[in-house]
N, C-alpha and C positions, 0 to 999 in steps of 0.2 A: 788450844787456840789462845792468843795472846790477843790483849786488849790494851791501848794506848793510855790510857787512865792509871792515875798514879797509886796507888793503896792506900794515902789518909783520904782521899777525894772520890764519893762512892761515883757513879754515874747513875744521873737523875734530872728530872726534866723541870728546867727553874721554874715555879709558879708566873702568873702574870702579876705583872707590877699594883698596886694599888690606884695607879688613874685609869692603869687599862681597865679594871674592873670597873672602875663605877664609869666611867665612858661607854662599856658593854652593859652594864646593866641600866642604863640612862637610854641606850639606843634600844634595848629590846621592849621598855617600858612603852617608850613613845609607841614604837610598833605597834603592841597590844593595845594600845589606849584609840586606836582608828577605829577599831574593830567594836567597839563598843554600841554603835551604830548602824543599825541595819534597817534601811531603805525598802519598807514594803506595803504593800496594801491588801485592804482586804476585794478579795474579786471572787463573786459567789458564794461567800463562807471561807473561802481557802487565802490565807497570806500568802504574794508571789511574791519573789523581789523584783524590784523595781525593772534592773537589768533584764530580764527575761521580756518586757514590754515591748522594751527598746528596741533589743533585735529583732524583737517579732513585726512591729510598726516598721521598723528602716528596710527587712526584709520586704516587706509589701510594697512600700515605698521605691527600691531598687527595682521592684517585677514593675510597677507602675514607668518609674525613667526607663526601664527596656524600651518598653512598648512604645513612648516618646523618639527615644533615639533610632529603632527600628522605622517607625514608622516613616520621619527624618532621615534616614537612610547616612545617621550620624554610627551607626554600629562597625562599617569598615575603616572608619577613621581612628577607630578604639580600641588598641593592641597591648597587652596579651587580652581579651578577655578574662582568661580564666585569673590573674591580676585584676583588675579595672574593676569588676561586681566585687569578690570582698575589699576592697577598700571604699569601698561606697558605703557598704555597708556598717562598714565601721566607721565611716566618716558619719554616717546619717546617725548611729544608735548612737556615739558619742556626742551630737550636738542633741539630739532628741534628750540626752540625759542630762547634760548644761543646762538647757532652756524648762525642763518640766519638776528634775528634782536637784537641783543649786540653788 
């Protein structure tokens, strides 16, 4: 099997440049440095995080707007459902989480 490479020149794979590194190692720091933080309380003796709240409140909160929209006879004007509830839901736990721990 013959290979394109000349005989003083091995083949090998060029290291990253010196800015690339510390660019990479500047981006992975920042990364780790979010993480340092973690959003939670104590509920009965047990730490939850925060997040868990959220969607458990927005999920109650979307069975609550069902029953509005139902009732409102606003549920055929709201297509796909199976669309329409999680994004509610995610609409609701991400404002729920702005407004209680921002």
């Amino acid at each position: 099997m013959k290979t394109n490479s000349t005989p003083n020149q091995p083949d090998r794979i060029q290291p990253l440049g010196r800015c690339a590194t510390i660019i990479l190692a500047t981006l992975v720091v920042c990364g780790v440095s979010g993480c340092s933080y973690s959003p939670s309380f104590n509920l009965l003796g047990s730490y939850f995080p925060a997040w868990i709240i959220c969607f458990a409140v927005a999920t109650a909160l979307t069975t609550v707007i069902h029953t509005v929209f139902t009732k409102t006879k606003m549920v055929t004007e709201l297509w796909p459902l199976p669309v329409v509830y999680p994004c509610l839901i995610s609409f609701l736990s991400c404002t729920l989480w702005i407004i209680f721990f921002n």
